[in-house]
Backbone bond lengths (Angstrom), bond angles and torsions (degrees), N, CA, C in turn:
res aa  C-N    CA-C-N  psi(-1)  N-CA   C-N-CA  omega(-1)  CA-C   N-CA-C  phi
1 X - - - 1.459 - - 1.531 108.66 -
2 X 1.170 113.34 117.94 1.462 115.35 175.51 1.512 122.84 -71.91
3 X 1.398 115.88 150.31 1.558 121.41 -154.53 1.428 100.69 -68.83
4 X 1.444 120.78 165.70 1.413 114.33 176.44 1.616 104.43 -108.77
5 X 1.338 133.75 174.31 1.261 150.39 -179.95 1.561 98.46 -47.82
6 X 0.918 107.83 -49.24 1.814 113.97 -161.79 1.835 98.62 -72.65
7 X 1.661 104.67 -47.34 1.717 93.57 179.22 1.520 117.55 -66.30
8 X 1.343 115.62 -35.32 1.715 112.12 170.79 1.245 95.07 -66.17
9 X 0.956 167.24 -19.56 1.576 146.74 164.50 1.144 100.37 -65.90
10 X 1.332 132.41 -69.59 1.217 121.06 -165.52 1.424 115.28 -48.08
11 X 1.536 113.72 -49.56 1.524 114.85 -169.57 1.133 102.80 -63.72
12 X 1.612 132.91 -28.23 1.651 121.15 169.45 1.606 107.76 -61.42
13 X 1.236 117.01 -39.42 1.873 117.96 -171.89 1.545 97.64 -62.61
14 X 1.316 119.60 -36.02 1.411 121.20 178.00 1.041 107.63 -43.19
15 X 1.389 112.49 -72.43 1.755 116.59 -158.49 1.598 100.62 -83.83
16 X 1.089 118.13 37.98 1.484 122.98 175.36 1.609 124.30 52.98
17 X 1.187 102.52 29.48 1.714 113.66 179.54 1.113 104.02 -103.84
18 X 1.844 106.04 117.40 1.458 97.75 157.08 1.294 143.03 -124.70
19 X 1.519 126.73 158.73 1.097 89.86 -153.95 1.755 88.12 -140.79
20 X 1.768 130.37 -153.90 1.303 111.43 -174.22 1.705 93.03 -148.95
21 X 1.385 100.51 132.83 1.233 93.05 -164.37 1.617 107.16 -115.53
22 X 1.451 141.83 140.24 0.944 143.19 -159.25 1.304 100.66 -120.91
23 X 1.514 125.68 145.10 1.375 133.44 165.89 1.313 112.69 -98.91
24 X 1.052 118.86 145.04 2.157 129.62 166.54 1.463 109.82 -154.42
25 X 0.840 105.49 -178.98 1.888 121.08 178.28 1.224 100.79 -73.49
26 X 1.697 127.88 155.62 1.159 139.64 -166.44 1.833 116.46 -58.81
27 X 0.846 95.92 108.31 2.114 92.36 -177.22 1.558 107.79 -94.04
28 X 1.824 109.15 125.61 1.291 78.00 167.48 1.621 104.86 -139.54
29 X 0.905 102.89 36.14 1.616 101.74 163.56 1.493 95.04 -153.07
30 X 1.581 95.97 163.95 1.193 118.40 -179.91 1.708 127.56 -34.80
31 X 1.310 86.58 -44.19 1.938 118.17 178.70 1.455 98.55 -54.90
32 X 1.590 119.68 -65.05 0.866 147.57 -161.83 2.005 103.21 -36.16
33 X 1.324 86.72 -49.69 1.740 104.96 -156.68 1.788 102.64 -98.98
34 X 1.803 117.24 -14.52 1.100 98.02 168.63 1.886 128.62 -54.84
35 X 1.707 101.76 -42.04 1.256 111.05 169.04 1.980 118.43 -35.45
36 X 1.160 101.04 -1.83 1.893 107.72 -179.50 1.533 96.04 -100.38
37 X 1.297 152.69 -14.94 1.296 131.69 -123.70 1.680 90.71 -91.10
38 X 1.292 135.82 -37.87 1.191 122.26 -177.22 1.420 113.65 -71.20
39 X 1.305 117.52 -22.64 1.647 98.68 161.92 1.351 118.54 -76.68
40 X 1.031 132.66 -63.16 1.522 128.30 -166.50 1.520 117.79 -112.27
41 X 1.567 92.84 109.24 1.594 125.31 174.09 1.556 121.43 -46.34
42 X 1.447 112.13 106.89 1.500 87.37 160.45 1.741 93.97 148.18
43 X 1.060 116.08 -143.28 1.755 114.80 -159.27 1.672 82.18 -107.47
44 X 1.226 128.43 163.35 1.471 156.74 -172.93 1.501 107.96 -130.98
45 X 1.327 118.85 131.47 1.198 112.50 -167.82 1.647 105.50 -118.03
46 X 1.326 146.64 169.88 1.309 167.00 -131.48 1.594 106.85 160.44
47 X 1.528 103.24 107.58 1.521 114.84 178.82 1.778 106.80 -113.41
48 X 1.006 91.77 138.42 1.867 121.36 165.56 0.887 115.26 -88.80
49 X 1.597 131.61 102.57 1.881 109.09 156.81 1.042 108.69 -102.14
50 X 1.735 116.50 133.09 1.723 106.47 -168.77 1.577 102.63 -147.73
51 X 1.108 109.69 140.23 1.159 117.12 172.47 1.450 139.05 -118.51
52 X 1.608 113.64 135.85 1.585 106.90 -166.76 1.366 107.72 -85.18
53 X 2.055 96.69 -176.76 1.210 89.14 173.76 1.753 163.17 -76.99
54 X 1.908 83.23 8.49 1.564 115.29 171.69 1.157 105.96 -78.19
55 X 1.659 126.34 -23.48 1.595 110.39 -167.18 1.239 97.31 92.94
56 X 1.914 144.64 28.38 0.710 126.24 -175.22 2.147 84.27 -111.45
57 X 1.476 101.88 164.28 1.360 99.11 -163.54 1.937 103.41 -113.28
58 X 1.116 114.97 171.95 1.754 111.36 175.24 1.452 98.81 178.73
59 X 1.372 84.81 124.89 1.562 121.43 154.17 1.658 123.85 -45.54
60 X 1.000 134.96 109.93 1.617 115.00 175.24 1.172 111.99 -115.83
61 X 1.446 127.28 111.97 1.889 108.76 -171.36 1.821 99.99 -109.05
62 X 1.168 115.96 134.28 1.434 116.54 172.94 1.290 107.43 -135.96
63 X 1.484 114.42 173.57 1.745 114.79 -179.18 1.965 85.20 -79.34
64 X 1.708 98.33 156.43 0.792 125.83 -173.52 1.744 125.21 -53.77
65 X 1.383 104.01 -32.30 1.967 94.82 175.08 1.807 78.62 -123.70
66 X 0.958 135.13 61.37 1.729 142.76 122.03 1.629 124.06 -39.14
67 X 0.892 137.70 103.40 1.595 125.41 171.58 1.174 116.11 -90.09
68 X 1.826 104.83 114.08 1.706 95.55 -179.23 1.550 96.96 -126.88
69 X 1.808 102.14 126.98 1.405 122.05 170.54 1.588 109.94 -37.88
70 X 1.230 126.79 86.70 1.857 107.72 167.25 1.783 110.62 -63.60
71 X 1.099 120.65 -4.53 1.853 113.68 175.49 1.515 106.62 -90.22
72 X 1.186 117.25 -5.97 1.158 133.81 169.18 1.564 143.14 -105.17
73 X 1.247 119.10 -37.00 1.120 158.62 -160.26 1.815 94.28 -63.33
74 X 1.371 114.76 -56.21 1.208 117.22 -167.93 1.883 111.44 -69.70
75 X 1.441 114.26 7.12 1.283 111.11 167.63 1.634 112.14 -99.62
76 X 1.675 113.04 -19.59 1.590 97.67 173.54 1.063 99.73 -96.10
77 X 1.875 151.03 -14.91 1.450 110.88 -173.12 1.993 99.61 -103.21
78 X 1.214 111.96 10.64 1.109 103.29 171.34 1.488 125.50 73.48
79 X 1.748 98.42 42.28 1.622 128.90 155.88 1.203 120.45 -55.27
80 X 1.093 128.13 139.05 1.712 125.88 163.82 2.042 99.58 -81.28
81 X 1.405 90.22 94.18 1.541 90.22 153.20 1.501 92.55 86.56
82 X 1.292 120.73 159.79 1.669 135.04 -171.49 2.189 93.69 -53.75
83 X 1.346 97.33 164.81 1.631 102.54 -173.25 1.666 87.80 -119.33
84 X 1.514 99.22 173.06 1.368 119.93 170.39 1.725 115.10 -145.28
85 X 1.282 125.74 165.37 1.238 118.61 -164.35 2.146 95.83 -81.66
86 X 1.149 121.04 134.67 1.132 143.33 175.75 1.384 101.39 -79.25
87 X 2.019 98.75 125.37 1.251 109.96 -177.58 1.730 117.74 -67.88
88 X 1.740 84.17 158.93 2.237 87.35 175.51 1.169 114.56 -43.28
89 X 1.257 118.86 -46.71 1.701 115.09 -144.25 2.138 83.24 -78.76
90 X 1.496 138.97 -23.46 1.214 100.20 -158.36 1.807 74.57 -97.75
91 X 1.028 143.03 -15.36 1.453 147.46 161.79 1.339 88.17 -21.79
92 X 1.069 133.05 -83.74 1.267 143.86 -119.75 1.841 85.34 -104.97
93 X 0.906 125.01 -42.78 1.313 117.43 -167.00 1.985 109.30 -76.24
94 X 1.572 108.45 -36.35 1.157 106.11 171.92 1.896 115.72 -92.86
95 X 0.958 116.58 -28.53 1.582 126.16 174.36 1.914 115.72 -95.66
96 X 0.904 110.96 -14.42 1.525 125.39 -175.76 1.609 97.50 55.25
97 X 1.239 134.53 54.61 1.825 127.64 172.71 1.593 90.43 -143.46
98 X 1.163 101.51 167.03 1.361 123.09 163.45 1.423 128.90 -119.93
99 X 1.356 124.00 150.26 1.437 121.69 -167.23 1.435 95.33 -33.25
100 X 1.444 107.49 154.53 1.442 139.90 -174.95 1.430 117.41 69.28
101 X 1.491 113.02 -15.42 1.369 114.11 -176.38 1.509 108.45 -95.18
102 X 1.719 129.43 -2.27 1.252 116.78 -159.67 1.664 106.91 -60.42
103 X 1.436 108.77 152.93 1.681 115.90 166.18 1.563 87.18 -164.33
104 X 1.458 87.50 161.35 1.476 118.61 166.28 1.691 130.24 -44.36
105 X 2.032 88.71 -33.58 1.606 94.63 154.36 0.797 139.16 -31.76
106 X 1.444 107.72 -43.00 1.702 125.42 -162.47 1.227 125.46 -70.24
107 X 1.184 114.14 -16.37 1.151 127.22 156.66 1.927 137.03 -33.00
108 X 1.339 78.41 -56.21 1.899 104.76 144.72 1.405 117.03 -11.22
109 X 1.415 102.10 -61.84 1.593 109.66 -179.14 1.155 124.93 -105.14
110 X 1.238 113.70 7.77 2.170 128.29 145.86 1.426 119.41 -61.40
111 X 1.672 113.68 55.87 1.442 95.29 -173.27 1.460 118.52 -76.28
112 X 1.512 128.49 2.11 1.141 151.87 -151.47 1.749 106.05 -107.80
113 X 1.442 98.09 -32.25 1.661 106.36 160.57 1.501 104.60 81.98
114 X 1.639 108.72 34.35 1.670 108.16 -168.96 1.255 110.66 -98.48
115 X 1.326 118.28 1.22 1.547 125.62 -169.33 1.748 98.73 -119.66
116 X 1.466 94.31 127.74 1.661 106.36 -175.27 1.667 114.97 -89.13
117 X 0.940 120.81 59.48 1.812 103.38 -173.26 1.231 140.67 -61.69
118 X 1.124 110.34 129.42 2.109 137.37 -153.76 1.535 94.44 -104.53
119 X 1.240 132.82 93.11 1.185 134.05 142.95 1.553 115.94 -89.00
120 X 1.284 88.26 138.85 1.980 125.07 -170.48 1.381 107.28 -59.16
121 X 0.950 139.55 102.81 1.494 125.76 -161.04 1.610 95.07 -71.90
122 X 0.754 158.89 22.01 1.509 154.99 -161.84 1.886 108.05 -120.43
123 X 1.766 93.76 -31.96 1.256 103.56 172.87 1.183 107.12 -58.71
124 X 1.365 123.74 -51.07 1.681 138.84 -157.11 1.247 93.74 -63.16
125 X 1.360 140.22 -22.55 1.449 130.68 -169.99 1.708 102.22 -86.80
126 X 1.339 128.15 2.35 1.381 123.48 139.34 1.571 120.11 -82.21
127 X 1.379 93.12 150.31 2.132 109.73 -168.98 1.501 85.20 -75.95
128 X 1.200 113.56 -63.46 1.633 129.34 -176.17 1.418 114.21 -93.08
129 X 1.820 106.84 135.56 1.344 119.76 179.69 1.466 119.78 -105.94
130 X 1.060 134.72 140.42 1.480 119.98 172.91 1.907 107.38 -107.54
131 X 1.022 114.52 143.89 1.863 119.49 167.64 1.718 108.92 -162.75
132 X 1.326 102.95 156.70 0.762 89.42 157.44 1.630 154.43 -118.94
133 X 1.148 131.12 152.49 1.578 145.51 -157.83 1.230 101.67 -43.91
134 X 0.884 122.84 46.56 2.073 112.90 -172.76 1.270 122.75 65.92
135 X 1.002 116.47 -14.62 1.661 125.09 159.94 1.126 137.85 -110.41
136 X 1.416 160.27 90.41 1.390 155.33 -177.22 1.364 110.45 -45.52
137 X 1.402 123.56 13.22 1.895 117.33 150.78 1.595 97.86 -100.65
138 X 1.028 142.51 35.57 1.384 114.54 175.30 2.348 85.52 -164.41
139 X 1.523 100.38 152.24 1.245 109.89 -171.43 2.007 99.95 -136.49
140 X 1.071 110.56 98.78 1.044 112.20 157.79 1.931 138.53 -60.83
141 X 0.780 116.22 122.79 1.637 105.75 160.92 1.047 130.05 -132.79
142 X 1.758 116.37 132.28 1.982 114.05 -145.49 1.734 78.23 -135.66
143 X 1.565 102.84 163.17 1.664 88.02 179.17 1.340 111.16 -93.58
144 X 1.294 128.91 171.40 1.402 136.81 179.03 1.532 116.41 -24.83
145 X 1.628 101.27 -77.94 1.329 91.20 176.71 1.309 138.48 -69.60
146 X 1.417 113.41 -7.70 1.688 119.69 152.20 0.944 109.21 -58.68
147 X 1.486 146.71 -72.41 1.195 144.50 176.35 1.881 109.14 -17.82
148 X 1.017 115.72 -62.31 1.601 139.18 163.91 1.226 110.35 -38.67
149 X 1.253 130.62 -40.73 1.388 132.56 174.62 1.284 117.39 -88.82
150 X 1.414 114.49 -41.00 1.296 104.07 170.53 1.718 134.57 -70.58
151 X 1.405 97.26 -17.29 1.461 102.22 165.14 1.236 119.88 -92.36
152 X 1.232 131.00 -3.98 1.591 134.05 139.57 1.083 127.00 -67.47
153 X 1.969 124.42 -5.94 0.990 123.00 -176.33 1.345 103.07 -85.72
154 X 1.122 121.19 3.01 1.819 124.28 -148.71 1.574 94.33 -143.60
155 X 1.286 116.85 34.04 1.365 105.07 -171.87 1.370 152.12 46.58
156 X 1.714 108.89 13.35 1.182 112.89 171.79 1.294 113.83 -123.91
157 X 1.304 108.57 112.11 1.591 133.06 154.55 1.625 123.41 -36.35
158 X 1.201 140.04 66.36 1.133 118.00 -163.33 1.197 114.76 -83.95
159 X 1.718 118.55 160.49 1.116 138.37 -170.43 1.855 98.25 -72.43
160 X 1.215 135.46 132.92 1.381 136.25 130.08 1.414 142.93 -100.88
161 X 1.711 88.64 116.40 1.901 101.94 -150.99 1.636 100.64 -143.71
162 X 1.354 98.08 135.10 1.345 118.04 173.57 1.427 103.02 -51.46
163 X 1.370 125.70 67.84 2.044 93.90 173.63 1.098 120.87 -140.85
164 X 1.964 94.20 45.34 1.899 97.24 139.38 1.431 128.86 -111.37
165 X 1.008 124.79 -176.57 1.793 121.24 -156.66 1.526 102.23 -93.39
């Protein structure tokens, strides 16, 4: 059973990260969520779940109008062979979200450690991150290096790589 919004908060309050979480109506595209920008400060995120041709899986988090080549993409994070977007059902089975909800959170529910996450190094040049909490009604923002900790809390190391255009 995948974690709910409220337990990834907590497990962030655990490890002493804090962060502030805002509620709105369901967003699910990019467009969708610019209409927020005067409330909440800070970098905007846009996730990829993609998968190569081993079946191996990856996370891609970038700021939100980022352009990242997918005919390309699979030579900087080190795909076997061009990627494609990874269906809902293993979405949901390895990240516990469903389309529109992907974030870096999701990770949370990789206890198996099968999902590789590729953060944009360009993102990192924000103090503050925004994603969202497992749900596309609610937008979190934790600062950079929390973000960093919390995905080390969960066993994933992420990659930092230039790979938008």
């Amino acid at each position: 059973m995948p974690k709910s919004p409220e337990e990834l908060l907590d497990h962030l309050k655990a490890l002493g990260i804090e962060t502030a979480t805002h509620r709105h109506e369901p967003l699910f595209t990019v467009a969708d969520s610019q209409s927020l920008r005067g409330a909440i400060d800070g970098g905007h995120t846009k996730n990829l779940f993609l998968k190569d041709k081993k079946d191996r899986f990856f996370l891609v988090t970038v700021e939100e109008d980022a352009v990242v080549d997918l005919k390309s993409i699979h030579h900087k994070i080190g795909a076997s062979g061009r990627v494609s977007f990874g269906k809902p059902d293993k979405l949901m089975e390895l990240l516990g979200v469903a389309p529109g909800s992907v974030t870096a959170f999701g990770v949370i529910n990789d206890v198996g450690g099968q999902v590789t996450v590729v953060l944009d190094a360009a993102l990192l040049e924000n103090e503050t991150i925004n994603a969202h909490p497992l749900t596309n009604a609610a937008t979190t923002s934790i600062r950079r290096d929390d973000l960093l900790r919390f995905l080390e809390s969960t066993r994933h190391e992420p990659l930092v790589l230039k790979v938008t255009e």
